[in-house]
Steps between C-alpha positions, in 0.01 A plus 500: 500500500747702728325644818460875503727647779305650779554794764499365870168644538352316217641163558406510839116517397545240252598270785246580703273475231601150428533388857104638558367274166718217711369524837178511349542219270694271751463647864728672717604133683607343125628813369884533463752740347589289211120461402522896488813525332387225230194672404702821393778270349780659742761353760396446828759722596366777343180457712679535810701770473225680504308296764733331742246255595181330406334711775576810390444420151140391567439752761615740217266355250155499760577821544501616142192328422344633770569891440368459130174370730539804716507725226149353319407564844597841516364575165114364544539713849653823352142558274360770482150393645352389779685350847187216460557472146849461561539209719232299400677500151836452679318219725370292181867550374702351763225245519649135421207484181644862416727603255821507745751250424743484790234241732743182447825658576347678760379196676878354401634784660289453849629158513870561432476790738457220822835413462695765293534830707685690202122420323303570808624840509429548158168380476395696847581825352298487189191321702504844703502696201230329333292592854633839556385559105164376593456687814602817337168476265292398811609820673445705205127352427432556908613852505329613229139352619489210210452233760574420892807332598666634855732206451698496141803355584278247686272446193826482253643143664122376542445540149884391405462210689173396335652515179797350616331170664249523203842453236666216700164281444448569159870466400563185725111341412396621149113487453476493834325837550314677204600800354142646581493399832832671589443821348133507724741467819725724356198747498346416836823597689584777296130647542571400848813651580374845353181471643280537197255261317595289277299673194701797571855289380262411119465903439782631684570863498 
C-alpha cells in the first residue's frame, strides 16, 4: 500500500514519534537513524533532511515526549479545586508507580545529556518547567492560607528530586521498592514540604 503524502509538519511528528518508541525500545546509545527510518518504511535520507543529525533528531524526539508530559501536568494542575488537592494528585502522577509514561526516556535522556550538549539543553529547559509548574501551585496554596510553605521554589526541586531519585531505582531495580512504600514517602515529604499532616493529603480540600 502506497504511503499517504504528508505536510512537513506532519511528517516531522511521525519521525519523532517513531524515533521516541526507538529510544525507548533500544536506548539512546544503540539507537540510529536507519532503525528510525526502518520502522516508518522510509529512506534514511528522508530522516535527515529533517534532522541533520542523530542529536538533533533525538533531542527533537525527548522533547516531544516530554511536552505531552508537561501538558498532563498542566492539566491535573489547572483544576478547579484545591492547591492541596492539586499537587498531591499531580505528585502521585509523576510518581514512577503513577500513570506517567515518560520515566524510561527520561532517565535515557539524563544519561545522553552527559555527553550530548544539543540534549542537555533540551532536557534542562523542560526540567525547569516541570519545577516552575510546581512552584506556581505551591505559591498559590501559600497565599491563599491552604498550607505554609515560605519556600516553593525550594519545596518544588525537593519534591522533584524525590520523585526523580525514587524513578531511577525502580526503573533500573524493578521490585526493588514497593509501590506502597513509595507513595508513603511520597506523602511524608509532600505533607512535609507544605507543612500539614499527613491525614490532611487523604481528605484534601
Amino acid at each position: 500500500m502506497a504511503r499517504v503524502r504528508l505536510g512537513v509538519t506532519e511528517r516531522r511528528e511521525e519521525l519523532l514519534r517513531a524515533a521516541v518508541g526507538q529510544i525507548e525500545s533500544r536506548g539512546v546509545a544503540a539507537v540510529r537513524i536507519a532503525d528510525v527510518a526502518a520502522s516508518l518504511g522510509v529512506s534514511n535520507a528522508l530522516v535527515l533532511y529533517h534532522f541533520s543529525t542523530k542529536e538533533k533528531l533525538v533531542a527533537a524526539a525527548f522533547a516531544l515526549a516530554a511536552e505531552d508530559d508537561l501538558a498532563q501536568l498542566h492539566k491535573i494542575l489547572g483544576r478547579r479545586t484545591s492547591a492541596l488537592r492539586r499537587l498531591r494528585a499531580a505528585v502521585r502522577w509523576y510518581a514512577p508507580t503513577g500513570p506517567a509514561k515518560g520515566w524510561r526516556l527520561w532517565i535515557e535522556g539524563w544519561a545522553a545529556a552527559l555527553r550530548e550538549p544539543v540534549l542537555r539543553e533540551v532536557t534542562h529547559g523542560l526540567d525547569q518547567r516541570w519545577k516552575a509548574a510546581l512552584t506556581e501551585v505551591i505559591a498559590q496554596g501559600a497565599a491563599a492560607g491552604e498550607f505554609g510553605c515560605a519556600d516553593p521554589a525550594g519545596a518544588a526541586w525537593r519534591l522533584t528530586a524525590l520523585l526523580d531519585g525514587l524513578a531511577v531505582q525502580m526503573i533500573s531495580y524493578p521490585g526493588s521498592l514497593s509501590r506502597a512504600a513509595m507513595l508513603e514517602w511520597t506523602d511524608d515529604a509532600l505533607a512535609r514540604e507544605l507543612g500539614v499532616d499527613r491525614a490532611a493529603l487523604a481528605t484534601p480540600r
